[in-house]
N, C-alpha and C positions, 0 to 999 in steps of 0.2 A: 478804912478803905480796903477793898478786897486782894486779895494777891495775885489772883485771875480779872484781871482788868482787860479790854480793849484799848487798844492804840491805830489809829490811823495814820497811816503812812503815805504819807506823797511822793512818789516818786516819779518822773519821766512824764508826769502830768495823770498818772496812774493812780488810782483811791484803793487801799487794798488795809484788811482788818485784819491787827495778829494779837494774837492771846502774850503780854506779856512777861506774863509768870514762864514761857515757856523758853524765856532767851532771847526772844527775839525782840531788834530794837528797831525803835522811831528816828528815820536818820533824816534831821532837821536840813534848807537846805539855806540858812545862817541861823548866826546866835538870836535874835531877835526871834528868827521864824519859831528856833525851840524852844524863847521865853514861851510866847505868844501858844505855843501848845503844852508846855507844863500847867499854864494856867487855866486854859482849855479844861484840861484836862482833875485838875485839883489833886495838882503832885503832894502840894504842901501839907496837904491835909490824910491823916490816918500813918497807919506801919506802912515800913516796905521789905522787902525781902531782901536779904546781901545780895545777890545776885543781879534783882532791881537797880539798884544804887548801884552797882560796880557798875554793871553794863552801860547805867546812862552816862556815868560818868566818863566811861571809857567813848562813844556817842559823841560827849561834849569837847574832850580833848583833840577828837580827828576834826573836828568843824571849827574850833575858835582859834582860827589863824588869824585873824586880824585884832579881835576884840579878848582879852583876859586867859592869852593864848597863857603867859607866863603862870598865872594862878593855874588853871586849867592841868598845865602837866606838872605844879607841884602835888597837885591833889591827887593827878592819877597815881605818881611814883608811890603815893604812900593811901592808895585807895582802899587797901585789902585792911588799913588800920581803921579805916572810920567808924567810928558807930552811926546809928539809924538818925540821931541825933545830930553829930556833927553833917553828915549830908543834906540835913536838912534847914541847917544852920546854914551850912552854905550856900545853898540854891536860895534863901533868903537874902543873903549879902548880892548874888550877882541880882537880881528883883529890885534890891533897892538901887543897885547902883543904876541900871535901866530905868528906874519908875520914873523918870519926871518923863522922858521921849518918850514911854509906853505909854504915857498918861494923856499927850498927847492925842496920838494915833486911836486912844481908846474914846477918848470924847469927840474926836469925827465922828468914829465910827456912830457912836449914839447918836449924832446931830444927820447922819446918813440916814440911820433907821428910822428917827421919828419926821424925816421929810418924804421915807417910803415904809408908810406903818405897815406894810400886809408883804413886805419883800421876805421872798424865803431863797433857798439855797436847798438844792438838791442833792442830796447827800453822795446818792450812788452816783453821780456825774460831773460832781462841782460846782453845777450850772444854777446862777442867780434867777432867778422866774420875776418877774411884776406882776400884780393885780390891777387890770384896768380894765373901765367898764364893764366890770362884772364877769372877769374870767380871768384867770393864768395864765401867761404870757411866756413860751419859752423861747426866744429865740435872743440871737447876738446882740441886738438895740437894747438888748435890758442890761446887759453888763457896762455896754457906753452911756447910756444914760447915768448910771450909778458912778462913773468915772468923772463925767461929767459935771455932777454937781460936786466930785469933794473937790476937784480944780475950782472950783468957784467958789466955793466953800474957804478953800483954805487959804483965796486971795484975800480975806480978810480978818483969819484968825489967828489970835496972839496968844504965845502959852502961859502959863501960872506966872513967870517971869515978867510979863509983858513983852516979850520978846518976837518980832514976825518969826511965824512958821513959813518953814521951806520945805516942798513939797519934793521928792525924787522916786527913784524908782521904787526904791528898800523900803521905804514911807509909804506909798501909798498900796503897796502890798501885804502890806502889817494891816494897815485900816481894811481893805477886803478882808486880809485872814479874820479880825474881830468881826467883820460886819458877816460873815460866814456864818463862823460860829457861832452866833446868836443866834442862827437864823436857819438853819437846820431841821429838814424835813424828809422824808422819804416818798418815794413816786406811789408805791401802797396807800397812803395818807389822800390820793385823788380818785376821780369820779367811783366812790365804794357806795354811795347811795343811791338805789337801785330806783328810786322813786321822786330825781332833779330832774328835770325839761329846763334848760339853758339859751333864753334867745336873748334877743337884740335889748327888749324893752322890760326885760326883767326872768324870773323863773316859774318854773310848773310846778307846783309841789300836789303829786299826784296818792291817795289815800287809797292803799289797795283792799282797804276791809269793805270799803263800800262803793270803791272806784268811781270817786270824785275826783275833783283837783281844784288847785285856787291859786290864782296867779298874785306873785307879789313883783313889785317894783324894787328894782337892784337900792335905787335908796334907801328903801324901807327894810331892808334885810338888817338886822343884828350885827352879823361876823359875815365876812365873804364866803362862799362857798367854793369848796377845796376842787376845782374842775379845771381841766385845761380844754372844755370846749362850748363851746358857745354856738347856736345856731344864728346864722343872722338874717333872722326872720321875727318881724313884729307880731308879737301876740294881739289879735284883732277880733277877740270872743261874735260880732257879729261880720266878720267878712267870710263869704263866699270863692268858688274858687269853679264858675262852670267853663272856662274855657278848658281848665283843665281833667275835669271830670269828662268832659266828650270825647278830648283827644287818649286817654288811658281806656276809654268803653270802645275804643274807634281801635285801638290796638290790642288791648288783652280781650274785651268782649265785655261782657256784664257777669258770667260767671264766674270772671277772675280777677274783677274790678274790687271786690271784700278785700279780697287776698293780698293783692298792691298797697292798698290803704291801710290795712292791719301791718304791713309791713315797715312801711314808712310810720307810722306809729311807735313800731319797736325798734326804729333807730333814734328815735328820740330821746330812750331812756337808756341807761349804761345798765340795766341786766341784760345776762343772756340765757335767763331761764329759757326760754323756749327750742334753744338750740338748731336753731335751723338757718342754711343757710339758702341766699334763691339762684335759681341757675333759669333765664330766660331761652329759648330754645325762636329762634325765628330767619326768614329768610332775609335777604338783604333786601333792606329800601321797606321792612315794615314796620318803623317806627320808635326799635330797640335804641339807637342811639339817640334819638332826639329824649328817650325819656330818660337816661343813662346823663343826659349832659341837665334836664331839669331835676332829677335827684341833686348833682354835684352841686347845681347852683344855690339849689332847696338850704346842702350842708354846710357850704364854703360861699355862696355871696359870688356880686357878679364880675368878672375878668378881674382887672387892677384895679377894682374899686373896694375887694376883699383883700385882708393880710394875710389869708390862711389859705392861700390856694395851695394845693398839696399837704397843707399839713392834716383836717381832717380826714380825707379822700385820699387812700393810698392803692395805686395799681401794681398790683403784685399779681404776675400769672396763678393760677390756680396753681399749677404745675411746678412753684418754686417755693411753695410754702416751709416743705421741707429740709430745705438749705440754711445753711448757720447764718447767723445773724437776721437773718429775714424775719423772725416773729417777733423781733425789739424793735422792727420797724414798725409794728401794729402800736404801740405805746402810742394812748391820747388821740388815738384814730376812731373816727365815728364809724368809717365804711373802707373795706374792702372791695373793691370793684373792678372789673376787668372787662374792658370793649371789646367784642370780637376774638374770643375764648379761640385759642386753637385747637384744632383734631387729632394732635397728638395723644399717643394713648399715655393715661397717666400713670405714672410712678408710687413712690412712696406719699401717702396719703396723711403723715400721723399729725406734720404740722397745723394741715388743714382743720384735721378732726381736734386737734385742741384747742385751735384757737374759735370751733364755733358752739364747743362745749363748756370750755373750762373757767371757771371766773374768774382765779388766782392764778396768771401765769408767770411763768422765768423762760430767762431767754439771753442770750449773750448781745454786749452790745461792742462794736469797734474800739480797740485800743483800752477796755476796762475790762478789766482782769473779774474772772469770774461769774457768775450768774446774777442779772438784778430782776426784782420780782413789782410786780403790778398788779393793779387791780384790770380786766381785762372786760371792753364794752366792745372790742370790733365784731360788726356784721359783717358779711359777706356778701357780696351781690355780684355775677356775672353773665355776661349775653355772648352768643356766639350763633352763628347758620348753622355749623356742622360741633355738636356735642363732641368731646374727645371721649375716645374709646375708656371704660371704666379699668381698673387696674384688674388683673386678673384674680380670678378665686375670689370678685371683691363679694362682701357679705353683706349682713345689717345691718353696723357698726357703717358704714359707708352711706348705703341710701336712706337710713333712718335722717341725715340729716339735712335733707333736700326739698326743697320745696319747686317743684318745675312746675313753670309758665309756660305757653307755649303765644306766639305773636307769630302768626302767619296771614294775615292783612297785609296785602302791596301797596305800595303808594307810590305810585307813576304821576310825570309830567303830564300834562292834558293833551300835549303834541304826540306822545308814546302811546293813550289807548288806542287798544283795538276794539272791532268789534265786541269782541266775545268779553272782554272785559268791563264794556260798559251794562253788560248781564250779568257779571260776576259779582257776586254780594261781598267776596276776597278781594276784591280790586276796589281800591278809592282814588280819587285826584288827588295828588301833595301842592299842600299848601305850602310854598317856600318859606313863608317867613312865619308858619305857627310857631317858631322857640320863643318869637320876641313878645309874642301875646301870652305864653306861658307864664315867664316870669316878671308879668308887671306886682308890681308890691303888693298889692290889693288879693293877686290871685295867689302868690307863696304865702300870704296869711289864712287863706280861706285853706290851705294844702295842709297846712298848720293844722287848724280845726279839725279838718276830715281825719286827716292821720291820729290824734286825739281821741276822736271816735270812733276808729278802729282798732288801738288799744286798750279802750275799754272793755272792746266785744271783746276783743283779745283776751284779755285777763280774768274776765267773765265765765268767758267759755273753758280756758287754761290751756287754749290749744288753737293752732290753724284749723278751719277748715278741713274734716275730715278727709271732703273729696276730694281734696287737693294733698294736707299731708296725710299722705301715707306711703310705706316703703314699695307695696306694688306699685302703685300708680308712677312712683318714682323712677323705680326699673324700668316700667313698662314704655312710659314716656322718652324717658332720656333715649332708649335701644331702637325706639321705632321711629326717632329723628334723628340717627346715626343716621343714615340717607331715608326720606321722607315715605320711600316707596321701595326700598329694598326687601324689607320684610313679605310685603304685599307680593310683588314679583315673584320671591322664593317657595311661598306658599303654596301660589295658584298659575302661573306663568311660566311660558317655555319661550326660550330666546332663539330665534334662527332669523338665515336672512331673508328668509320670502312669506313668515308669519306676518299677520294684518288683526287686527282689533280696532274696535270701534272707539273714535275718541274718547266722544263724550260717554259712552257705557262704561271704559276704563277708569275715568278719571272721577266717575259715580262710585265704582266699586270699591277703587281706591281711599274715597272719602269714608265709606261707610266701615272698612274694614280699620281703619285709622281712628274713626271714633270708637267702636267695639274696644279698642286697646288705650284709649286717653288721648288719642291724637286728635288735634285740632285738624279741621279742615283746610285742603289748600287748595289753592287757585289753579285752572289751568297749567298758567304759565309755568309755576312752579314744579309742576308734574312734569311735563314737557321736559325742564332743566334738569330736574331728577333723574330722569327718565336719562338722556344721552351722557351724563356723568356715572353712574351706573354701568354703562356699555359702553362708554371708549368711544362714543359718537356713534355707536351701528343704528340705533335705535333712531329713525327720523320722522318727521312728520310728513303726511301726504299733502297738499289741498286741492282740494276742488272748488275752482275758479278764488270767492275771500273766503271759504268756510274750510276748517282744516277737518277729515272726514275719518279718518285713519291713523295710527301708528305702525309705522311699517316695524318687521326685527322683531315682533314680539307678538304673542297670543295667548290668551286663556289655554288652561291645561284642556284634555279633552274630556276630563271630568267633570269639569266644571262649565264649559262649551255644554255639554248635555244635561248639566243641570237647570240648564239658564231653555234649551229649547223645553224640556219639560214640563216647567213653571211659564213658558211663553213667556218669558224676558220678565216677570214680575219678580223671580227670584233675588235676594243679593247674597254675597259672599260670607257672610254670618250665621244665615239658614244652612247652606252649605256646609261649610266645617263643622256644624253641629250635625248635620246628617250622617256625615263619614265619620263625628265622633274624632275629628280632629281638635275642637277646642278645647285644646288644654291648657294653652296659654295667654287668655284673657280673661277680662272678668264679667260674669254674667250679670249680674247686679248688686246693687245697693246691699243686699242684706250679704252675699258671698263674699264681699269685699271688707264687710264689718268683722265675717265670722275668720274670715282669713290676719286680718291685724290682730283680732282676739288672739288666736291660734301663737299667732309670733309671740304678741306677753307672755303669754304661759310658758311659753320654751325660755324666753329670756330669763324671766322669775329664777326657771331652775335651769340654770344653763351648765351647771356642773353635772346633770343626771338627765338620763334618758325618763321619757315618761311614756309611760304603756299607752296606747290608743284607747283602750276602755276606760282607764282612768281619766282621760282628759274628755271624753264624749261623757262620763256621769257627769264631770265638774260642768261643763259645758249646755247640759239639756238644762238647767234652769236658765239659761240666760232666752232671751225672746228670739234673738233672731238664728238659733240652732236648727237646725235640719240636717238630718242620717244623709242625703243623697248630697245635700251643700257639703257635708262635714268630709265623704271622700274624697269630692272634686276638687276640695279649697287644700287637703293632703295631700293630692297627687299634683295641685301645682305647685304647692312651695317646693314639692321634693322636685319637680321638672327644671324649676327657676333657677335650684341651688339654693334655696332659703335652707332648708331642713333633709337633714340624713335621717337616714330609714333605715331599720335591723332588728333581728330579732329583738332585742331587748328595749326595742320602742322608739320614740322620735327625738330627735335632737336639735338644737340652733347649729349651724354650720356660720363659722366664721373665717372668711381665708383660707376655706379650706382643712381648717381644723377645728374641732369641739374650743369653742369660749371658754 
């Protein structure tokens, strides 16, 4: 046996690992408890070191007050005489004299294990776990259950003697300690296979060489599978799911309907190769919360009729990620999710960015000393009206890991439209009671399926959606739904109080100059509310007679006033900044948008060196979608955005403010 051995120490309900060769001892908290862990441990067996042996000996003498106290301090007074032999001679003598009660306490414990064959114990927390129905089980009912039956157990068992056994408290903490220690696991040891799907009526065993999958039934499995989640949702290979495909097309749209479904896909499986997390961006009353609560119920099952409500779905503000303890709360968490995101600007960002990167994480948990380590599956998912301001100098390393939706569709009571609203393609009637149609069984199995086959696309492709992830789109989106129209206004708009503009031309120009930068369109109304939130109320609406005609407080610049009689009102505000050679900061199209992501690889590739601009324009001319006039415009805007530093000696990734 090694002379560098571990030893676990319990203290104060505390698990804490010390290298014994170094002095340090196991301090038992009775004699039984430090039988019960010499033999844990296989003291009896190999060398020990004097030191070893004194120490524990010295250990056993402060503890056996009640039991072999008088042996105990003969041995210590003359401890420095024993050889490796007689210690071990002795530790033998107190063994025998305990063996018939240990023998006892040791055959529950057996008769415990094999009435719960798949019972483990978690090392780094001392917590008993159960396997039932097809998942791992952590909470308080598995310690009473396992209580449970050795009271029952032991109302009818008689030791070697014949003799009834009598159960106390010293007894049946011996039979835990044995039932422990057999049973001994680490939280690393769970969901590390990147390629389980976990529901109701069995598992997804998904095949990433050729992205199939084949479902097996929990019976039919071999060995359990090492997971503490389970979705509970029945796998139904031919159900459907159109109620709720309408209601996700009715609030993200259809060109962000892929994106939802691929998402909900990769919460299915515990990789997080893809590293992204989604941030929903919409006004209130469009739909973000009803799908915020069909997600929950998707993961966790319906009110008190699921065990797991909170346990896989954890609401952790964005904003608190970086605070201690908080990323040991993600342990065995399917999703990270937060309703109604506030607009406070963010802070320190690092917890965030590890846990939607990293697969292997540590993290401190209450009242256990030390750091414990996991395997790490949590996604992230949050919605908010008002985006919080990003952290300042924030870089790549920040919007690389975003994926923004945008949900601006209203949904009004049928008593609340207005005219202009039942014209409005942004305005719909709210169905009061669409949640309870969402999640009938039929349609979370068909949610099943879709999200299935948008982790195929997923893993197919190796990536979201271009249009969608990518770090501009991400900036751009997030900053121009910091208020919906604040951008628009700073551009082209002068605020006074006897300015006038035309509603509907405003709330035109508006749209148009919001899609030019990724923004979804918005409704009237929501401009209107933009609009007086923005200016403190100065900003109001005129009407004429029901038709609202005007925005008082505010008007086109006069640049842009003479653009518009020029072109005789056909002009919009996109032709414009491109005439004055203002846009610099949006994206022209599909290919400047490719050639700009390009551009950032390369910087990242070599983020320790500047790279000359001719060098990256040779690398760059074989690629298809390069062009000399995209190639300046796509470097004058990362350098405008703060993506990339510029200097003599060439271009750089900017991160934070300073070189990566």
């Amino acid at each position: 046996m090694s002379d560098s051995r571990n030893w676990y120490e319990r203290d104060r309900g505390l698990n804490r690992v010390y290298n014994y060769s170094d002095g340090l001892s196991y301090i038992p908290e009775s004699v039984n408890d430090l039988l019960v862990w010499i033999e844990r441990m296989n003291l009896m067996e190999g060398d020990l070191t004097d030191s070893s042996y004194i120490s524990f000996l010295s250990v056993l003498y402060r503890h056996n007050r009640r039991m072999l106290l008088s042996r105990a301090k003969e041995e210590f007074s003359r401890r420095r005489m024993l050889t490796k032999t007689d210690f071990k001679a002795y530790m033998r003598s107190i063994m025998s004299e305990s063996g018939n009660s240990m023998q006892s306490e040791r055959e529950i414990a057996m008769a415990t294990l094999e009435a719960f064959p798949h019972l483990k114990t978690l090392k780094e927390t001392d917590e008993i776990i159960l396997y039932k129905d097809g998942v791992y089980v952590r909470e308080k009912e598995c310690l009473t259950e396992v209580r449970e039956f050795i009271t029952t157990f032991t109302e009818s068992y008689v030791d070697a003697e014949g003799k009834p056994y009598t159960e106390g408290m010293g007894k049946r903490a011996m039979i835990l300690e044995f039932i422990k220690s057999s049973s001994f696991i680490g939280l690393s040891s769970f969901d590390s296979d990147d390629n389980i799907a976990n529901v109701s009526n069995g598992i997804i065993d998904f095949n990433r060489e050729d992205c199939t999958f084949r479902f097996i039934e929990h019976k039919d499995l071999e060995n359990p599978i090492n997971t503490f989640v389970q979705f509970p949702v029945i796998y139904d290979g031919e159900a459907t799911c159109p109620k709720i495909l309408n209601f996700l097309t009715d609030v993200f749209g259809k060109e962000q309907l892929d994106t939802i479904l691929e998402f909900i896909g990769y919460l299915l499986f515990s990789t997080i190769a893809y590293q992204k997390a989604l941030l929903i961006i919409g006004v209130p009353s469009s739909g973000k919360t009803t799908f915020y609560d069909l997600i929950r119920t998707f993961i966790e099952g319906i009110g008190n009729r699921s065990n797991s409500i909170g346990k896989y779905v954890k609401n952790l503000p964005l904003h608190t990620l970086g605070e201690r303890f908080q990323l040991a709360n993600l342990i065995g968490a399917v999703l990270n999710s937060f309703d109604d995101l506030g607009k406070e600007a963010l802070g320190e960002t690092t917890g965030f960015r590890l846990s939607v990167t990293n697969r292997f994480l540590s993290g401190e948990i209450k009242n256990v000393q030390g750091n414990v380590y996991w395997y790490n599956r949590c996604k992230h998912l949050y919605l908010t009206n008002d985006p919080p301001r990003p952290p300042r100098k924030t870089g790549y390393q920040f919007w690389r890991r975003w994926l923004v939706l945008q949900s601006f569709t209203e949904f009004k009571d049928k008593d609340d439209m207005t005219n202009d609203d039942y014209t409005d393609s942004k305005v719909k009637i709210k169905d009061p009671f669409i949640f309870d149609s969402l999640i009938e069984p039929n349609e979370l199995s068909g949610l099943l399926n879709e999200g299935l086959k948008g982790y195929i696309r997923l893993t197919k492709r190796t990536h979201f959606d271009k249009k969608i992830d990518n770090v501009l789109r991400a900036k751009s989106v997030w900053l121009i739904n910091i208020n919906p129209v604040q951008m628009f206004v700073s551009d082209i708009c002068l605020i006074s109080t006897d300015s006038r503009v035309n509603y509907d031309e405003f709330v035109k120009q508006v749209n148009i100059y919001r899609k030019e930068r990724g923004g979804e369109a918005i409704s009237k109304g929501v401009c209107t509310r933009a609009l007086k939130k923005l200016s403190d109320d100065k900003i109001k609406k005129i009407h004429s007679g029901k038709r609202i005609d005007y925005y008082k407080g505010i008007e086109f610049n006069e640049d842009f006033k003479q653009y518009l009689s020029d072109t005789k009102g056909l002009g919009d505000v996109v032709s414009f900044m491109k005439d004055i050679e203002k846009d610099t900061l949006y994206i022209n199209n599909d290919r400047e948008e490719l050639l700009r992501n390009r551009i950032i690889e390369m910087l990242c590739d070599n983020k320790d060196e500047y790279i000359k601009r001719e060098n990256m324009k040779e690398i760059l001319s074989l690629e298809e979608y390069y062009d000399d006039i995209l190639f300046d415009s796509s470097i004058q805007y990362l350098i405008t955005t703060g993506f990339v530093k510029n200097s003599n000696r060439g271009l750089m990734l900017i991160e934070n403010g300073e070189k990566i």
